[in-house]
N, C-alpha and C positions, 0 to 999 in steps of 0.2 A: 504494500500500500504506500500510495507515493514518493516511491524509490528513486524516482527521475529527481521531481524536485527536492527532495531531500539532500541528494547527492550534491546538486547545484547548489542550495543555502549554507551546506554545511562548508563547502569550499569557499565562498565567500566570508562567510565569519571565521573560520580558522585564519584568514588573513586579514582581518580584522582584530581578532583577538592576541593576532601574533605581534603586532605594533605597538609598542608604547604610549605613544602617542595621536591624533586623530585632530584632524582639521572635517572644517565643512566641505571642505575637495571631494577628502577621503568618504564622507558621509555618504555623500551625492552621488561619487562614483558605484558604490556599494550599492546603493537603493536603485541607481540601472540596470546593475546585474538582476537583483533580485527580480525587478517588472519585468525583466528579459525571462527568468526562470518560470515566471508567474506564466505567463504568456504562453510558451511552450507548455507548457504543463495545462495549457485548455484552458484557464480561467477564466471569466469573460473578461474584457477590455475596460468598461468602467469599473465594478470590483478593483480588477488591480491597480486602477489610476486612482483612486480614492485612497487603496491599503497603503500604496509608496506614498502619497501625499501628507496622511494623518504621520506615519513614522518618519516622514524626512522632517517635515515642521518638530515633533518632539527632539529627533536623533540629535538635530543641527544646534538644541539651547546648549548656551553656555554651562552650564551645571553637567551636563552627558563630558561634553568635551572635555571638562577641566577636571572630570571624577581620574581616581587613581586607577579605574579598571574602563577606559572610554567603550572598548570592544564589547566588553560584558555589558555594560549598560545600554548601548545599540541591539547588542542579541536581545537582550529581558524586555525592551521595548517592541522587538520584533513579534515575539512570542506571546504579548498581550494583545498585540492588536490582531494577531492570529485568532487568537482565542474569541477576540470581539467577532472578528466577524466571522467562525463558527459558530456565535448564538450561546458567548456568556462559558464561564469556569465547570456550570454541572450539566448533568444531563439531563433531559426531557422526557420523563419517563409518562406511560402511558397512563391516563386517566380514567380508571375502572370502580371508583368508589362513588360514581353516580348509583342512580336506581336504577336495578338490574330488571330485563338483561340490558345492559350496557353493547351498546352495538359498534364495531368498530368497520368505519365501508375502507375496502382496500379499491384502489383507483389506477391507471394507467396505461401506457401503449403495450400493444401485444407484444410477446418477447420480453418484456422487461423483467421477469421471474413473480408476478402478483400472486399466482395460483402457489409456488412453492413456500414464499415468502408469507401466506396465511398459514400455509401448513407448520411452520415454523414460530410464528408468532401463536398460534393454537398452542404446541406445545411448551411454550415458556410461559403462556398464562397457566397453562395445566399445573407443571411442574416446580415454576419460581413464584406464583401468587396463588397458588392453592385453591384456583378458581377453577369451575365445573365452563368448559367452552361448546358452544356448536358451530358447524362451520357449511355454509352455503355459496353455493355455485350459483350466482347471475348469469353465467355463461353461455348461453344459449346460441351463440354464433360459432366459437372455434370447435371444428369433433371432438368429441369426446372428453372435453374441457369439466365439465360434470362429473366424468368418471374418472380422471384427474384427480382428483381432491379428495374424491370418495376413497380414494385407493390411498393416499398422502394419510387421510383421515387413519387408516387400521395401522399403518404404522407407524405414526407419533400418538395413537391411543385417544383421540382427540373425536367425536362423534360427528356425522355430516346431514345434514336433510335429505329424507331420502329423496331420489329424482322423478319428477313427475315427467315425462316426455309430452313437449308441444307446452308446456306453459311459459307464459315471456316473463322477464327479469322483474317487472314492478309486482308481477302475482307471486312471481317466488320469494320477495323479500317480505309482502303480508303474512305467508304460510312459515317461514322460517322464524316472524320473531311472533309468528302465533303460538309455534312451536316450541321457542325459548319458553315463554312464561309460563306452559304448562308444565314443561320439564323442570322448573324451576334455574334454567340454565343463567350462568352470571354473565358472561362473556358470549354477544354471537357477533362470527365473521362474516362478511358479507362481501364473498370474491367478485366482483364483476366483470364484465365483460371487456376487453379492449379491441384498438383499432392497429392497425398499420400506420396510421397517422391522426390526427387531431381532427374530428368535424365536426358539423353540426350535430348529426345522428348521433353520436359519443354524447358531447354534452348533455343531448335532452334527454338520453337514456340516462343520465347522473344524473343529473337535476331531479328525475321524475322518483327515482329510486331511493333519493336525499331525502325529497320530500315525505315518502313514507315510511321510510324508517328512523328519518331523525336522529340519524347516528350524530354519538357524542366523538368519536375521532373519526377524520375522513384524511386517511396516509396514502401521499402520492408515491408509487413505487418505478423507481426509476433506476435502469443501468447505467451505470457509474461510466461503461465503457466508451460509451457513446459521445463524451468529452461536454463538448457547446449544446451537439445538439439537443443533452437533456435537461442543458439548464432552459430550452427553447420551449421544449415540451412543459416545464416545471411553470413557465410564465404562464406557457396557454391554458394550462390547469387551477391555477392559481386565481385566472382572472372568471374564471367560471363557476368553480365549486368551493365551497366551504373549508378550504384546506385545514388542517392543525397539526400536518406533520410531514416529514419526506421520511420513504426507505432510501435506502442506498446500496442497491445489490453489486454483487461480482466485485468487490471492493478486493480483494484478494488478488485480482487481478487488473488491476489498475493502476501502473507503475505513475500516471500522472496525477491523477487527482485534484483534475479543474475544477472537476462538476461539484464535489463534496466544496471547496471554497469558496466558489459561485453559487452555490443553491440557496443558504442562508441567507444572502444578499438580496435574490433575486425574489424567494417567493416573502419573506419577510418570516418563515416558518420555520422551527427547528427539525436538524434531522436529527429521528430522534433510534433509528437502528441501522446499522450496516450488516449487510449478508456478506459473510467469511469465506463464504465457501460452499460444497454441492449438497453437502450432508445436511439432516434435518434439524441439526443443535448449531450450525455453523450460521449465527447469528449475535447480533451485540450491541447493549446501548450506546449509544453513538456518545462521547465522552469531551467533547470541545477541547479542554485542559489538557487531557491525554494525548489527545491526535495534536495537537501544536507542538509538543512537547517529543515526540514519532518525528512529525514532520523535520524538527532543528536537531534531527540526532541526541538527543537528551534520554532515550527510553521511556518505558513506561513499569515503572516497578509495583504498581498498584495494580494494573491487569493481570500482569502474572499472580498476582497474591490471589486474585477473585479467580482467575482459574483454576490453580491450583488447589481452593476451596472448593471449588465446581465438582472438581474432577479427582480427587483424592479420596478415597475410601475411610472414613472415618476408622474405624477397626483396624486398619491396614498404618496411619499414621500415629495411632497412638500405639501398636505394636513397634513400630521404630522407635519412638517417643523415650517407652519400657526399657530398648536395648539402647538406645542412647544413652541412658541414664548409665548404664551396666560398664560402658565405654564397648560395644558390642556391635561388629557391620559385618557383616560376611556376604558372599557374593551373593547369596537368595536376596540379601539387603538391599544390593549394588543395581538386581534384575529389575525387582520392583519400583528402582528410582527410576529405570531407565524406558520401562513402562512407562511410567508416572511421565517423564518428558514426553513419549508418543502420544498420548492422552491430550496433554496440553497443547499440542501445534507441532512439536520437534524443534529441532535444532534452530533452523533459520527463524521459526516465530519468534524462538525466546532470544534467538541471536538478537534479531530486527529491536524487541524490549527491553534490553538492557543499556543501563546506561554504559555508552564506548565503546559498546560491540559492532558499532557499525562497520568497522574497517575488516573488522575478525568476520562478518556476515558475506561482504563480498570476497575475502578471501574464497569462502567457502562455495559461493556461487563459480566464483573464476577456475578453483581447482576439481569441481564437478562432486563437491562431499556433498549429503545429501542425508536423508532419514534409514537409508538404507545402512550407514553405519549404525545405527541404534540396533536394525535387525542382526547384524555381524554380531556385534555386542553379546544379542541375545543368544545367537546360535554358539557360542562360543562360550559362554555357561551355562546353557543347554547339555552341549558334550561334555562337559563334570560329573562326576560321580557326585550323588549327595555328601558323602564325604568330603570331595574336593572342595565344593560349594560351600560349606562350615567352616574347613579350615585348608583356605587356599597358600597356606604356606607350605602343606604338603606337595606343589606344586615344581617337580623337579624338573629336568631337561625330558625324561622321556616320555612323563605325561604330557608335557607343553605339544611336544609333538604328535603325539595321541588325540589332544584335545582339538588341534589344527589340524588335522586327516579328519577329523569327525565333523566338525562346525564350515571346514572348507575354506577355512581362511590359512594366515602364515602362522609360524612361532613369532613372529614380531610382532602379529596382531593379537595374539594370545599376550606375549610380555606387556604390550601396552596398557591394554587392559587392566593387567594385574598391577600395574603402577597405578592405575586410576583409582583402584579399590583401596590401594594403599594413602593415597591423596585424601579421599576420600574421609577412610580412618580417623588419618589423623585430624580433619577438619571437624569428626566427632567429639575425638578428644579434646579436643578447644571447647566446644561449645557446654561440653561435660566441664571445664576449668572455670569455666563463665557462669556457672551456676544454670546450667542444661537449658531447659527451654523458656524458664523467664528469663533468664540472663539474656538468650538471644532477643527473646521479645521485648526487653528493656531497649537494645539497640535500633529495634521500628519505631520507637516513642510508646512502647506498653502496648496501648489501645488495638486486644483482639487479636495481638500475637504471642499471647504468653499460654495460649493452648494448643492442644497436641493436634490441629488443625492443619490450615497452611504454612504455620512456622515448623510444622514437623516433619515438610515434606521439604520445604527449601533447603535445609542444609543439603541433602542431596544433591539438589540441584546447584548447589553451588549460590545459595541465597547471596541477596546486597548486603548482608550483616556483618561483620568484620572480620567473623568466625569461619563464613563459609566466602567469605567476598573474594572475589576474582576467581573461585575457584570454576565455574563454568567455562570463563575466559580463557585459563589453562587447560582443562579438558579440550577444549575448541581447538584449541592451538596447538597442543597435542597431535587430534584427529589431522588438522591442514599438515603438519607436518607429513604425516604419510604419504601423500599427495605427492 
């Protein structure tokens, strides 16, 4: 996600930040690159002439220039007015403590992923708000658009209206939130239908749909891929129907990321989720502070924390928690971390969120390392004998070789490894010296990391904490060295 322009701002402020000192020249020059960066990167044209204008007027006061860190204070000025115009420091989370059912219309051009992008938002009501959802297909134009959803519906667990064939979209959305209120349902979705392009027939089929369901969120979904032209589409929707929100799909693959910085601008509405990816959990509140923060190479250490939360097995971390305390990691320890990272994104996601692993992320692009070392990893303590796996110090030259005939890797990929586990070890023992897992949670600032949660899973991962800090960055570094 915004990999282009990332690249570009962050080369800019590292020669910014590299100078001592900074005139209004150097200010000026700075803030061309950056509308040059903007630009390429899809943005619209007023957006970015507004964003350089608000930061060049603050960059150029005297008090920037004359501070002891001028660069730093150009970057911190940069990254609020980021944040401004993504629509403010928190997220936009959806609004479902109306009276139920609270109806939410999903909106869009065809293609843009609306029909997935309900099936996903169904199951994060289900599963993150504890709310009972139904979910309806308007769809009546594209084949099989109806049985789409139905089928979306059985596997994120999420219930759909059954399909009446030959009824039109404003009858289906009377029977669907007829059918909310008897079922006592909290949450109904209401997919509709899209176009190939923007018309009048689109409109009046929303309008009319609006008017009788009276949904409380109406979320424009829009691919992110499509650069200008969805911030085109976002205008023409915007000036028609009752907007209160943007998705943001395929964002995963969107090395530019104009449309995500032009959309807020443009419709005056927050975006309030980004689709990650193909999967049906591969979705995320859209976090303003965070993605500004992504964007100038700074990371994002607070995502990782909420995924790792997501996605860690309670039972599973406070069993490490137990042998932490013990000074105890062995490689079944080592398996489960390494899971734990495939779970989260992999390598390059958590690459991409950390802060200074930017350089270490295109390493790993450039020399073709991939998720597929995670698999290596696995297959390679896979071929251990449960013995070996307990106590991999039993670990001589002839099993080394035994255990690389068996997983299909070398004896140096087998060696490596078992330094990692050693690495690893000892970043236990630290945190075991620090007074185990408050001590680490003391060094997040306390709050909600002093349980055997996501603070129990990070040291694995080579958490931002002192104890375990940098150590992903060596493992990484490690891995590129094979290469």
């Amino acid at each position: 996600m915004f990999d282009t322009l990332s690249d570009r701002l962050t080369g800019v402020f590292d020669r910014l930040r590299g100078r001592g000192a900074l005139n209004e020249g150097d200010v000026r020059e700075a803030m061309r690159e950056v509308r040059i960066a903007l630009l390429e990167a899809d943005v619209a044209l007023p957006v970015a002439r507004d964003f350089i204008n608000r930061v060049t007027e603050k960059a150029v006061g005297q008090q920037v220039l004359r501070s002891v860190t001028p660069g730093q204070q150009v970057v911190k000025i940069v990254n609020d007015e980021l944040v401004a115009m993504l629509g403010g420091e928190e997220a936009s989370p959806l609004t479902l403590d109306a009276k139920p059912p609270v109806v939410i219309m999903m909106v869009g051009l065809q293609g843009s992923g609306k029909t997935t992008t309900t099936a996903k938002l169904g199951k994060l009501i289900r599963e993150k708000h504890g709310k009972k959802a139904l979910m309806a297909s308007l769809d009546v134009n594209r084949p099989a658009a109806q049985e789409q959803l139905k089928v979306l519906g059985e596997q994120v667990g999420v219930a759909t209206l059954p399909i009446v064939p030959g009824q039109q979209p404003v009858d289906i959305a009377r029977r669907a939130i007829e059918s909310a209120r008897l079922q006592a349902v909290d949450v109904l979705l209401l997919d509709t239908a899209g176009r190939l392009h923007v018309d009048a027939a689109l409109m009046a089929e929303m309008k009319a749909v609006a008017g009788v369901a009276a949904p409380t969120e109406v979320l424009l979904v829009v691919d992110s891929l499509t650069g200008q032209d969805a911030v085109n589409v976002a205008q023409s929707f915007s000036g028609e129907v009752p907007l209160t929100g943007v998705v943001l799909t395929r964002m995963d693959g969107d090395a530019r990321g104009g449309a995500a910085l032009s959309m807020r601008a443009v419709t005056g509405k927050p975006i309030k989720f980004a689709g990650t990816g193909e999967k049906l959990d591969a979705i995320e509140a859209f976090h303003p502070g965070r993605v500004a923060s992504r964007i100038l190479g700074m990371g994002d250490i607070v995502s990782i924390v909420e995924k790792a939360a997501a996605t860690i097995e309670k039972e599973d971390a406070d069993k490490l928690a137990e042998r932490m305390l013990k000074g105890q990691f062995d490689m079944n320890d080592l398996r489960t971390q390494l899971n734990q990272m495939q779970k989260m994104g992999g390598l390059g996601m958590l690459a991409g969120m950390m802060p200074g692993m930017k350089k270490a992320k295109q390493a790993m692009t450039a020399s073709g390392v991939d998720d597929k070392v995670l698999v290596h990893m696995d297959a390679i303590i896979g071929s251990m004998t449960p013995k070996e796996r307990q106590r991999p110090e039993l670990m001589n030259a002839k099993r080394k070789k035994r255990v690389a005939a068996g997983s299909g890797t070398s004896v140096q990929d087998v060696n490596k490894l078992l330094k990692m586990h050693q690495e690893m070890g000892r970043a236990m023992k630290q945190i075991r010296k620090m007074g185990g897992l408050k001590g680490l949670g003391a060094l997040f600032g306390g709050g909600g990391m002093g349980g055997a949660g996501p603070a129990g899973a990070m040291p694995g991962l080579g958490g931002p904490g002192a104890a375990g800090g940098g150590q992903l960055q060596a493992n990484l570094q490690d891995l590129l060295k094979k290469n």
